[in-house]
C-alpha positions in Angstrom: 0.0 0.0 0.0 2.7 2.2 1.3 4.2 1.8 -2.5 1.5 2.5 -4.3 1.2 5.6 -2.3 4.5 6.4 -3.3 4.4 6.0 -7.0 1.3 8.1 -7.1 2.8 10.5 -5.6 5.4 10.6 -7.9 3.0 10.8 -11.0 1.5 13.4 -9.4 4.7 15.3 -8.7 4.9 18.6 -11.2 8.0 19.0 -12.8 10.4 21.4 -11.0 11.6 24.4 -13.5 15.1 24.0 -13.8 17.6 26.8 -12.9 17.4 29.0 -15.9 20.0 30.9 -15.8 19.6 34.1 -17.8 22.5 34.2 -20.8 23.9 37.8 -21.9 23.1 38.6 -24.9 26.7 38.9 -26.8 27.5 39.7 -30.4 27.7 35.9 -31.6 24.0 34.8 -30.2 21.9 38.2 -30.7 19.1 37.1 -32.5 17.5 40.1 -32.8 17.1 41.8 -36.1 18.6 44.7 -36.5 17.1 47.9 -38.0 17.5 48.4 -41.4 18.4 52.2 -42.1 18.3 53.1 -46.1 21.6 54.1 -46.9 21.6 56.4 -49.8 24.9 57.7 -51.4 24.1 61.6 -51.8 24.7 62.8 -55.9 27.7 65.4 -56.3 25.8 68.6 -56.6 27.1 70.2 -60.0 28.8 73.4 -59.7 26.3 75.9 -61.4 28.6 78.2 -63.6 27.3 80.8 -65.9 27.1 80.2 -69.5 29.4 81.9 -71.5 27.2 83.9 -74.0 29.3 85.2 -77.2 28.3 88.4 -78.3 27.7 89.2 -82.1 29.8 92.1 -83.4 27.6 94.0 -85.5 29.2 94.9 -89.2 29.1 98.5 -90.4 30.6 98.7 -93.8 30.5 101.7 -95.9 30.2 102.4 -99.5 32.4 105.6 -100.8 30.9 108.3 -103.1 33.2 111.5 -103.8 32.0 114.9 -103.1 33.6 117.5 -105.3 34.0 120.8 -104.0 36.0 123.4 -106.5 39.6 121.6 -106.9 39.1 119.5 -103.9 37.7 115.5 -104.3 37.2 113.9 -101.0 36.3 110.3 -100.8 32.7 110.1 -98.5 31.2 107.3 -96.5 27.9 106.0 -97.0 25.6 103.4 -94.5 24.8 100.0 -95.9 22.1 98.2 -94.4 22.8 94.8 -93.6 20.8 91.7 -92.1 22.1 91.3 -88.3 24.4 88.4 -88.3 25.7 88.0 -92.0 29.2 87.2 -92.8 32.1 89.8 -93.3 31.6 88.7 -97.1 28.3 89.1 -97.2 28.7 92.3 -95.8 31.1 93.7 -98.4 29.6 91.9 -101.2 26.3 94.1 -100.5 28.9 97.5 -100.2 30.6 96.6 -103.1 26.8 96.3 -105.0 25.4 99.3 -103.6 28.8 101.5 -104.7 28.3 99.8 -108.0 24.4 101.0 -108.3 24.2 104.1 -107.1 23.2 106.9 -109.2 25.0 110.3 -109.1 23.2 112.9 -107.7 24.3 117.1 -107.0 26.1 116.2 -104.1 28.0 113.1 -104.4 29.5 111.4 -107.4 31.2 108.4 -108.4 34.0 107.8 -111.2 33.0 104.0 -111.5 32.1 103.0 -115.0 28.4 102.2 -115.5 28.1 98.3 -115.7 31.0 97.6 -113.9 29.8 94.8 -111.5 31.1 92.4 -108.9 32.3 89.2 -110.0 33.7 87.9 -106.4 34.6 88.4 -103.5 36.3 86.1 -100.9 38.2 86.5 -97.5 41.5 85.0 -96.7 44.6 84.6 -94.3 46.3 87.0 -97.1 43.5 89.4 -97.0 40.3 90.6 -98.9 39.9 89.5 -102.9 37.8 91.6 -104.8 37.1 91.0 -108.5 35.7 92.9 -111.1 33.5 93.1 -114.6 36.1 94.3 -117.7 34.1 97.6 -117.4 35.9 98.7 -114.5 38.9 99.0 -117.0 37.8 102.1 -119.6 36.8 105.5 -119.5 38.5 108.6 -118.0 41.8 109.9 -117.9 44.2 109.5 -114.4 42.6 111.1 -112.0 39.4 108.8 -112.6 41.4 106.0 -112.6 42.8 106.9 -109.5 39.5 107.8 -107.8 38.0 104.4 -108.9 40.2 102.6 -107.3 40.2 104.3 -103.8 36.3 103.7 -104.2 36.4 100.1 -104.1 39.5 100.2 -101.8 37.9 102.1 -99.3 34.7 100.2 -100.0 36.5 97.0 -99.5 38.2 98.0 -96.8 35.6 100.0 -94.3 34.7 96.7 -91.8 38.6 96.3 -91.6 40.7 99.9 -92.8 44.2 98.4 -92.2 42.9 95.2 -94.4 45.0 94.0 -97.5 43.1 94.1 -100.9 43.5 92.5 -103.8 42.0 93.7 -106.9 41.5 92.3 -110.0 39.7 92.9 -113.5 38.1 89.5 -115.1 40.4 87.4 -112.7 43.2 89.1 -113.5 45.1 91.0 -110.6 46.0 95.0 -111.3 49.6 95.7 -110.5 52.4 96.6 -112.3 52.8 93.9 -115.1 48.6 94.5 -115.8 47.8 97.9 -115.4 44.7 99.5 -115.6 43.4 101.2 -118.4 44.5 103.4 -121.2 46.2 105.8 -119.1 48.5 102.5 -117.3 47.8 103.1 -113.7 50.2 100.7 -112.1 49.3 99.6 -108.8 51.4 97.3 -106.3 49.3 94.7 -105.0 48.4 94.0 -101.9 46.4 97.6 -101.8 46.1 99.7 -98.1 44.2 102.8 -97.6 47.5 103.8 -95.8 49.8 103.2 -99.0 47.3 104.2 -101.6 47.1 107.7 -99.9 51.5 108.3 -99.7 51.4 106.8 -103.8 48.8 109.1 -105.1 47.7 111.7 -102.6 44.0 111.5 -102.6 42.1 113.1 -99.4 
């Protein structure tokens, strides 16, 4: 009896929690998920710098007329009206034309031959080419000659006045071995405003 007694007491025994010993939490058993923190790498800010803005250089060429006052002849500048923004060339080639058709009137004059036109004209490192129509050639005696050719000279030269031209008759150039006209007017290529003026005194 007494062992029955026992072993029912023994299946009625609970089972005695065991020493639980709380473990520190270390680096190698932590369990616990860590927070997750977005990591963003932050863009290079660009450095803002101004834009550099060229600035058009506006063209003013001039065509020369002569005024004539008793012995006196003086070579006289007159606007051309260009587009904005057109080439040196451009510019020039519509001086050149303008010289070429304008009309005499009582206060200005021109020694140009009527139908002398503008054959071409082009730009280079050397300087500024200018060609003319066979008319250019004929009619008048030194003086004219002369005049003529500090029209297109000064024509040809008023974007750039210290500018080499080169000027030639039907693709020919004008200098000493091809003169111009009857009268021979010998002229030493490249032409300046500066040079022209000491060779032949004009105003």
């Amino acid at each position: 009896m007494l062992i029955e007694i026992q072993l029912l007491q023994k299946q009625l025994q609970l089972p005695q929690p065991k020493n639980s010993k709380k473990t520190p939490i270390t680096k190698e058993n932590n369990t616990v998920p860590k927070p997750t923190i977005p990591f963003t790498i932050p863009k290079q800010t660009e450095k803002l710098t101004p834009k550099e803005t060229t600035v058009a250089i506006e063209l003013q060429p001039k065509a020369y007329l002569l005024q004539v006052e008793a012995e006196k002849i003086s070579l006289i500048p007159q606007s051309v009206a260009i587009e904005r923004g057109v080439s040196k060339e451009v510019a020039l080639k519509q001086a050149l034309n303008q010289l070429f058709d304008t009309t005499q009137n009582n206060q200005f004059t021109s020694t140009i031959p009527a139908g002398t036109k503008l054959l071409g004209l082009r730009i280079d490192e050397t300087g500024i080419h200018v060609n003319l129509s066979d008319e250019f050639r004929y009619g008048g005696g030194s003086t004219s000659m002369i005049y003529r050719v500090a029209q297109v000279l000064y024509t040809a030269s008023s974007i750039e006045e210290s500018a080499n031209i080169y000027l030639s008759v039907e693709g020919e150039l004008l200098d000493e071995e091809n003169p111009l006209g009857g009268e021979g007017l010998m002229l030493a290529e490249p032409l300046t405003r500066q040079k022209f003026v000491e060779d032949f005194s004009i105003n």
